[in-house]
C-alpha angles and dihedrals in degrees: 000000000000129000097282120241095216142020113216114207118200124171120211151203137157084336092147095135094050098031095086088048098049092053093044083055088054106048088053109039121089137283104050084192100084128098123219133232107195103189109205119204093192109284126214102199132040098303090116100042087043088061096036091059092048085056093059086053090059104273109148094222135132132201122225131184127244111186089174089069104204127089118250082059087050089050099050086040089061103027093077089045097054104107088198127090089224110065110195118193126213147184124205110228099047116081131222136205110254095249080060098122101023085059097054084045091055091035086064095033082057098044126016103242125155094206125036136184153154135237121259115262111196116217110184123202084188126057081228086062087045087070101042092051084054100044088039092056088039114099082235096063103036115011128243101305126149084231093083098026112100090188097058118104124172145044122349142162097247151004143196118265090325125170132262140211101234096234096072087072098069081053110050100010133234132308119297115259094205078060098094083155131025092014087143095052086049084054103050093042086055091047095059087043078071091043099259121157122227112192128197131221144187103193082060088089118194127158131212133190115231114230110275103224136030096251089061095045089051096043085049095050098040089054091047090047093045096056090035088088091048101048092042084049097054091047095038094209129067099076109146142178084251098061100052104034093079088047084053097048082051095059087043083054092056097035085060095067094061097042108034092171120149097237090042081052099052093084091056093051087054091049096049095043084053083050088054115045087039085052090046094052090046102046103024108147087016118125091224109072104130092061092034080066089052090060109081093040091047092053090044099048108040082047097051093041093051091051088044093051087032093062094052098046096039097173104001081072082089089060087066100062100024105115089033119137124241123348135331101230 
């Protein structure tokens, strides 16, 4: 084979129902020229037979091993071995449009940029997922950020999974293996700390599935909020209105238990008429609305509980997921 143009990165654990769809989309999308890392955290079930029969049907892919489990270890286990100067990093069970990585190639070719990336574009199998893709993309879920925005194109301070050119990683170092969350956001604030540009796309086009209960979607956010103070921290940069106003409306939650009084409340009944008629406009028609109602808080909440525990524990937060099985992600 040629000198691949990319190197395509994925970890993986337990991914035996995406595996086979990610490597179809690789063996058809173009370039042919790429070569792929799959990272592998230990998996119980087929996800390495699965590969490994994909390899037999021509797929340039290799399979490492990552005993640490988690990603930012996978990541800096895959990263010295990519023989391409663009580096693209997956996850298996997201999907991506088949221009995926002709469009980052043309995106650096166009700009410049050192780090490139797309929104990210929700696609549900639930009607549960359904409302969470929507209040997740919604100002009131997640705040105004060019992550969720498909009309954004230009310079920003961070992407999902994106993609790199390899040399930034002699400058500003690899990803942060305290980082058990949010290790990409850490990287890219310490990219532009070295002056590095990370440029957004839409026409980079990834999509990922929502978590399907909310247990999941708590679990998901608490964990965001609880590394947010560490990788800000570590930056030091990034910090936004949007970071630390959940962790506020948290401490107004809890406020509101010691001084149930009817002015202190008002706050809270505009909050939960907002709730509502937000909730009414997603799911309407949807056989799901009590715990449609339960979406935004629950974001909110487990968000602004995690900051709030993850400023106080800085780099003990790891403690709390170390030992864990398979992946945080």
């Amino acid at each position: 084979m040629s000198t691949p143009t990319i190197s395509v990165i994925i970890p993986v654990y337990n991914e035996a129902l995406y595996i086979d769809k990610i490597c179809e989309f690789l063996i058809k999308a173009k370039p042919a020229e790429k070569e792929i890392f799959f990272i592998d955290g230990g998996s119980k079930d087929e996800t390495v037979s699965i590969i490994s029969k994909w390899q037999e049907l021509g797929l340039n892919a290799f399979v490492l091993t990552n005993k640490m489990k988690f990603v930012p270890f996978a990541l800096n286990i895959a990263i010295p071995k990519c023989t391409a100067e663009i580096i693209v990093r997956l996850d298996a069970h997201n999907e991506y449009s088949y221009d995926y990585f002709e469009q980052i190639l043309e995106t650096f070719s166009e700009t410049g940029a050192d780090i490139v990336g797309g929104p990210v574009r929700t696609t549900a199998k639930t009607p549960f997922q359904e409302v969470v893709a929507e209040s997740v993309k919604s100002k009131f879920g997640t705040g105004n950020s060019n992550l969720y925005n498909y009309e954004y194109k230009g310079y920003t301070d961070h992407v999902i999974l994106g993609a790199w050119k390899k040399s930034i990683f002699s400058e500003v170092g690899y990803f942060d293996e305290e980082m058990l969350r949010d290790q990409d956001e850490e990287f890219h604030y310490r990219a532009i700390k070295h002056g590095k540009k990370i440029y957004i796309s839409p026409d980079i086009k990834l999509y990922y599935h929502p978590r399907g209960s909310l247990k999941g979607l708590f679990k998901q956010y608490f964990q965001y909020g609880l590394f947010k103070p560490l990788a800000l921290s570590k930056a030091g940069r990034g910090l936004k209105l949007r970071h630390v106003v959940p962790s506020l409306f948290t401490l107004y939650l809890i406020s509101l238990v010691f001084f149930p009084y009817l002015l202190i409340s008002i706050p809270f009944m505009l909050y939960l008429l907002a709730d509502i008629v937000l909730t009414l406009r997603i799911s309407s028609g949807k056989r799901l609305m009590m715990r449609s109602f339960l979406i935004f808080p629950a974001m909110h909440t487990a968000y602004g509980s995690g900051f709030i525990l993850g400023i106080f524990m800085g780099r003990q937060a790891t403690r709390l997921l170390q030992g864990k099985q398979g992946f945080v992600i």
